[in-house]
C-alpha positions as CSV (number, residue, x, y, z in Angstrom):
1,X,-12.1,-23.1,-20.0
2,X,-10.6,-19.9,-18.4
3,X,-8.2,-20.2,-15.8
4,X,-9.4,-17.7,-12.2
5,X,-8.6,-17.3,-9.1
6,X,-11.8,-17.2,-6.5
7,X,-12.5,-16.9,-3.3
8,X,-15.1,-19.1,-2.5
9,X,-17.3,-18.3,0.8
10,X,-16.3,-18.9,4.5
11,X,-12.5,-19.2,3.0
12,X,-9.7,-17.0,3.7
13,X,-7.5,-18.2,1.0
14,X,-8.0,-18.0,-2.7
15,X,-8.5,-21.0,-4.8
16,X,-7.5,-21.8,-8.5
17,X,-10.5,-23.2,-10.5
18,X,-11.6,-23.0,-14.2
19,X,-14.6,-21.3,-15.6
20,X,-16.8,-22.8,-18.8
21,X,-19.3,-19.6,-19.0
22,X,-20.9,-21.2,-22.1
23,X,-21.3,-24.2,-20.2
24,X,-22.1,-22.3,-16.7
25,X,-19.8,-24.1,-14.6
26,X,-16.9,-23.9,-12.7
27,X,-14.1,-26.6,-12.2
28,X,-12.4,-26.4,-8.8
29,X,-10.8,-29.2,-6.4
30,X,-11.9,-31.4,-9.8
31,X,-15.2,-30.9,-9.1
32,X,-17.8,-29.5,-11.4
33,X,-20.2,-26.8,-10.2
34,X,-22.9,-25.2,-11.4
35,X,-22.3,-21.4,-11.0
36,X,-25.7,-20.7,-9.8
37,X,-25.1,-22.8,-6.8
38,X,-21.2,-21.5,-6.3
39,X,-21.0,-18.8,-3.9
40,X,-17.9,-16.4,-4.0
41,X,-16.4,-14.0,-1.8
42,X,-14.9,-10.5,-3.0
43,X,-11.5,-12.3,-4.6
44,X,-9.2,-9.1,-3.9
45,X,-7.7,-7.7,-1.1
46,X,-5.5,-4.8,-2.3
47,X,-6.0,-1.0,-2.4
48,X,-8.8,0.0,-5.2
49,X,-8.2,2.4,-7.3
50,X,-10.5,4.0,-9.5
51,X,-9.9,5.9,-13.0
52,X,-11.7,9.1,-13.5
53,X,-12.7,10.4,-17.6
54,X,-10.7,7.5,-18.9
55,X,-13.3,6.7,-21.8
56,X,-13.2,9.0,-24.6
57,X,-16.9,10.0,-24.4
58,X,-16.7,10.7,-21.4
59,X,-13.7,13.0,-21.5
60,X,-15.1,14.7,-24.6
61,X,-18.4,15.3,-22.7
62,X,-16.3,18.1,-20.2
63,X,-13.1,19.4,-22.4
64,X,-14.6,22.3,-22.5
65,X,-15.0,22.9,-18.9
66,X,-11.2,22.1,-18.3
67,X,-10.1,25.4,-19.8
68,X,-12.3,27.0,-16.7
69,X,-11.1,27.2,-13.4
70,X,-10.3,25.7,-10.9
71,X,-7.4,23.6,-13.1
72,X,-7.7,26.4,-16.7
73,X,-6.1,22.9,-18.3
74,X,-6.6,19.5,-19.3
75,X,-5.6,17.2,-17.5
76,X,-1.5,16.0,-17.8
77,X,-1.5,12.8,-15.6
78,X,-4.3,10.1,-15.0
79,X,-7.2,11.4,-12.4
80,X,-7.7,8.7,-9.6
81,X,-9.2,8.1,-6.5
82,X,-10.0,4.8,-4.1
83,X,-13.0,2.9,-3.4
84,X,-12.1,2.5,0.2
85,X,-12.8,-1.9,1.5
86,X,-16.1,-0.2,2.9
87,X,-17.2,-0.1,-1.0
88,X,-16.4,-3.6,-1.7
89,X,-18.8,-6.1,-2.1
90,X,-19.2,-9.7,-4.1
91,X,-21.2,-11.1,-7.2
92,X,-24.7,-11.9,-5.9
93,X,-24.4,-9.4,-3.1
94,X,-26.9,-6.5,-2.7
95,X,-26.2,-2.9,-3.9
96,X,-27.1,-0.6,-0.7
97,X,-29.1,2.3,-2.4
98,X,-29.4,5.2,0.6
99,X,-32.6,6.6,1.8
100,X,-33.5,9.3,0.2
101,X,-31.8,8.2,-3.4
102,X,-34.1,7.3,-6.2
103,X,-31.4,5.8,-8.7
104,X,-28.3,5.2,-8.8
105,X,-25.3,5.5,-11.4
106,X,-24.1,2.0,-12.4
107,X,-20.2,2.1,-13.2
108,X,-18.8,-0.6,-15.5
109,X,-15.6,-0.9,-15.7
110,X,-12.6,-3.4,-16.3
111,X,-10.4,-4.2,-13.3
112,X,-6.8,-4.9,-13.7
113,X,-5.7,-7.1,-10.9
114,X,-1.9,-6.3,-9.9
115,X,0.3,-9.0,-9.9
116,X,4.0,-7.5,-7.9
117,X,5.0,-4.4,-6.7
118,X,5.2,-2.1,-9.6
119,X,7.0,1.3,-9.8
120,X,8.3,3.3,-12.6
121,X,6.9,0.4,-15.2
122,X,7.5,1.0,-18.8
123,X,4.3,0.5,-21.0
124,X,5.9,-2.5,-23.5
125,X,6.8,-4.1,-19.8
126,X,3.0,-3.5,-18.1
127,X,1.9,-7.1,-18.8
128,X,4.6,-8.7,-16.5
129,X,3.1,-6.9,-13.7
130,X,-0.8,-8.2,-14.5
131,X,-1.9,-11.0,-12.4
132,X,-5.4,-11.1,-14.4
133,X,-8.6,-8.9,-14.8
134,X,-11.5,-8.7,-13.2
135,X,-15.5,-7.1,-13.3
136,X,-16.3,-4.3,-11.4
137,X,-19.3,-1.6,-10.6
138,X,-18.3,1.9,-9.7
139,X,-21.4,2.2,-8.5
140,X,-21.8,6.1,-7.7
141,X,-24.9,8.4,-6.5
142,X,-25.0,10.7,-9.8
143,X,-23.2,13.9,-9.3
144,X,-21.3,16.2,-11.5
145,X,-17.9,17.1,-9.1
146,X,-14.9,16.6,-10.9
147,X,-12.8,19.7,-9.1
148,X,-12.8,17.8,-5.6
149,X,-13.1,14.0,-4.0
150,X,-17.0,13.6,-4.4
151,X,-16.8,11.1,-1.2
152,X,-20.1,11.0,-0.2
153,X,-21.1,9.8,-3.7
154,X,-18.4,7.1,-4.5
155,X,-17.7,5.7,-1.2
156,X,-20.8,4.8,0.4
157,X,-20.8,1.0,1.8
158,X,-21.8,-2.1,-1.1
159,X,-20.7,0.6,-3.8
160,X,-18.1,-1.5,-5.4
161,X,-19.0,-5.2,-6.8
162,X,-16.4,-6.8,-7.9
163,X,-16.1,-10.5,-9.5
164,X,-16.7,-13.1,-9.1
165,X,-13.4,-14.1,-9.8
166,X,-9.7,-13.0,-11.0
167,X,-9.1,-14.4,-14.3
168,X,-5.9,-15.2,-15.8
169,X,-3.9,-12.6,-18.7
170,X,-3.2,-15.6,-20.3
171,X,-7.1,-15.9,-21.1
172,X,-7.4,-12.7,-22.3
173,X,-4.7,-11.8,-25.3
174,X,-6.0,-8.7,-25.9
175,X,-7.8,-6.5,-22.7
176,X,-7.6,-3.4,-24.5
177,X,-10.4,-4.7,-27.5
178,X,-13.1,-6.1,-25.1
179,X,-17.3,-5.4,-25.3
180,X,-18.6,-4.1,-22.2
181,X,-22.0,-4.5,-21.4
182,X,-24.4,-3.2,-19.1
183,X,-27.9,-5.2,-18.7
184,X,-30.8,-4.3,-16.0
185,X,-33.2,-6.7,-15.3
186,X,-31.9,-8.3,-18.2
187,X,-32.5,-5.3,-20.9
188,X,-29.4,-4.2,-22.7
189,X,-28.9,-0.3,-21.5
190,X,-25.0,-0.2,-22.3
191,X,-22.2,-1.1,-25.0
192,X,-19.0,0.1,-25.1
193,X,-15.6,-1.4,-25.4
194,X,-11.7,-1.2,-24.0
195,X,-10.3,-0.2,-27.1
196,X,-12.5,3.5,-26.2
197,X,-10.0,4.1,-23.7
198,X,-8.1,7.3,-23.5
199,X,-5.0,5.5,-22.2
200,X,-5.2,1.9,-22.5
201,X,-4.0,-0.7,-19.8
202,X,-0.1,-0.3,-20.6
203,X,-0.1,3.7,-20.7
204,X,-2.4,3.6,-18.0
205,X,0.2,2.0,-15.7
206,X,2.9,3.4,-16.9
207,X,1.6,6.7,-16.3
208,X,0.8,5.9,-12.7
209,X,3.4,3.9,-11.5
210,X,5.5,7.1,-12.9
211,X,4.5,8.5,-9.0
212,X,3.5,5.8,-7.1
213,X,3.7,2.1,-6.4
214,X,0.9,-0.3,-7.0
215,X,1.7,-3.2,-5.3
216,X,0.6,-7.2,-5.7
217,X,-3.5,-7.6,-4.8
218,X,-3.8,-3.6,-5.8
219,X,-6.5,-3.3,-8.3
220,X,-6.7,-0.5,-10.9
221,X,-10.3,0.5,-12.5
222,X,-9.7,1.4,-15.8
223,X,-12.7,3.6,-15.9
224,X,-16.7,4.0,-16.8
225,X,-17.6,4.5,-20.3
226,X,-19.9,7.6,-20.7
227,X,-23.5,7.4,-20.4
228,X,-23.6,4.8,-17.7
229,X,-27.1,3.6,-16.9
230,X,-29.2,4.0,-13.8
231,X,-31.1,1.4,-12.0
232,X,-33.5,1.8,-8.9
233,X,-34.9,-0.1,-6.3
234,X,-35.2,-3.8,-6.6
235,X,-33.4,-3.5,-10.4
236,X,-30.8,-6.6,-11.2
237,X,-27.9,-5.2,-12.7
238,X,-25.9,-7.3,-14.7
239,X,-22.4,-6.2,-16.0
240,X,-20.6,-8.7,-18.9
241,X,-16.9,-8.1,-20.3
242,X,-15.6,-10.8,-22.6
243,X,-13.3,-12.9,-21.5
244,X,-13.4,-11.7,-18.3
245,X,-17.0,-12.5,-16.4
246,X,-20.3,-11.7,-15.8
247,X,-21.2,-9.3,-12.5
248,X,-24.3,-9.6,-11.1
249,X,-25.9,-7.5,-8.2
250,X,-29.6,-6.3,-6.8
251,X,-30.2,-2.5,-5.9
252,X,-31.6,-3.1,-2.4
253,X,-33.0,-0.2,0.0
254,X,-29.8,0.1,2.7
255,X,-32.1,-0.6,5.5
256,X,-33.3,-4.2,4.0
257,X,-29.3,-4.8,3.4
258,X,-28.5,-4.1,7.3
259,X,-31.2,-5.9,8.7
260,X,-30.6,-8.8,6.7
261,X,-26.8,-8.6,8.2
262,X,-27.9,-8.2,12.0
């Protein structure tokens, strides 16, 4: 069993359980429970942020455009940006898709869950500053801005899933050689894996803790593979990373997601 840390609903603090996902249950307060009836809050609380081109696929898929201008380069230091606590949402939750939107993008993408304040980290000393990994959705309306902060496309309300739960590093040896897996209404559409990355997890933060501090809660996306699948309307999305969890969320017209919270 894996050991996570969850929030479960109506709680303010986070609990320790453990996870069987082969047996579909979860192990908290010495109690078993079956996942489908176990329902969990968004288990983070820190500043998100997100990794732009960080998948080799994808970066390869606009080298060519870097020599153009605005920039005339590639890239020296990681390209971020944050999925403001408007974005953040839970496993099970609905995925607001606006009116007027026929699809949206569906954004896998490994979450690494910060575990103290971390500034200035050398790579061969990242893993000290892990508190655990988790599944995410960078869910985004499709758009092809990389020169300015697409806002309006990454940081609408619901358009970051995240979940259910935080697990441990020590149950996952090896984050940067993990299958990720995108499945809509239960259809494979997306394989990739970790070990695609253009900076893996200890460059990654060594690279941006080289000019800012990520402190404890923070959680850094390590980025969306390329060719990240769509889903519409009433579609289940369903993201899988090993070792780490299973993500599941509804595309729900925005309207049907606000009445249902008045």
């Amino acid at each position: 069993m894996q050991v996570v840390y969850l929030k479960p609903h109506g709680f303010q603090q986070m609990r320790e359980g453990k996870v069987s996902l082969s047996e579909n249950r979860i192990l908290i307060h010495k109690q078993k429970i079956a996942l489908k009836e176990f329902v969990f809050d968004v288990p983070i609380s820190g500043t998100v942020y997100g990794t732009l081109l960080n998948y080799k696929g994808a970066y390869s898929k606009i080298k060519k455009e870097m020599a153009n201008p605005p920039y005339n380069a590639e890239p020296k230091a990681p390209i971020l940006y944050i999925k403001p606590i408007n974005t953040l949402t839970g496993h099970n939750a609905p995925i607001p898709i606006p009116d007027g939107f026929e699809h949206l993008e569906m954004g896998p993408s490994l979450g690494v869950v910060i575990g103290r304040r971390a500034y200035k980290v050398k790579k061969e000393n990242v893993f000290h500053y892990i508190k655990g990994y988790i599944v995410a959705n960078d869910v985004r309306i499709p758009h092809q801005s990389y020169y300015r902060p697409a806002l309006k496309e990454i940081a609408r309300d619901g358009f970051c899933p995240v979940g259910p739960w935080i697990v441990d590093k020590i149950c996952v040896p090896n984050p940067n050689n993990l299958d990720v897996k995108v499945f809509i209404n239960d259809e494979l559409k997306m394989v990739n894996n970790t070990k695609n990355m253009v900076r893996d997890i200890s460059k990654l933060i060594e690279d941006v803790t080289e000019f800012m501090t990520l402190f404890e809660g923070d959680v850094l996306l390590t980025g969306v593979p390329e060719n990240a699948p769509f889903a519409r309307t009433g579609d289940r999305v369903r993201i899988e990373i090993d070792q780490v969890g299973i993500l599941e969320n509804r595309i729900t017209p925005s309207n049907e997601v606000w009445r249902e919270v008045k």
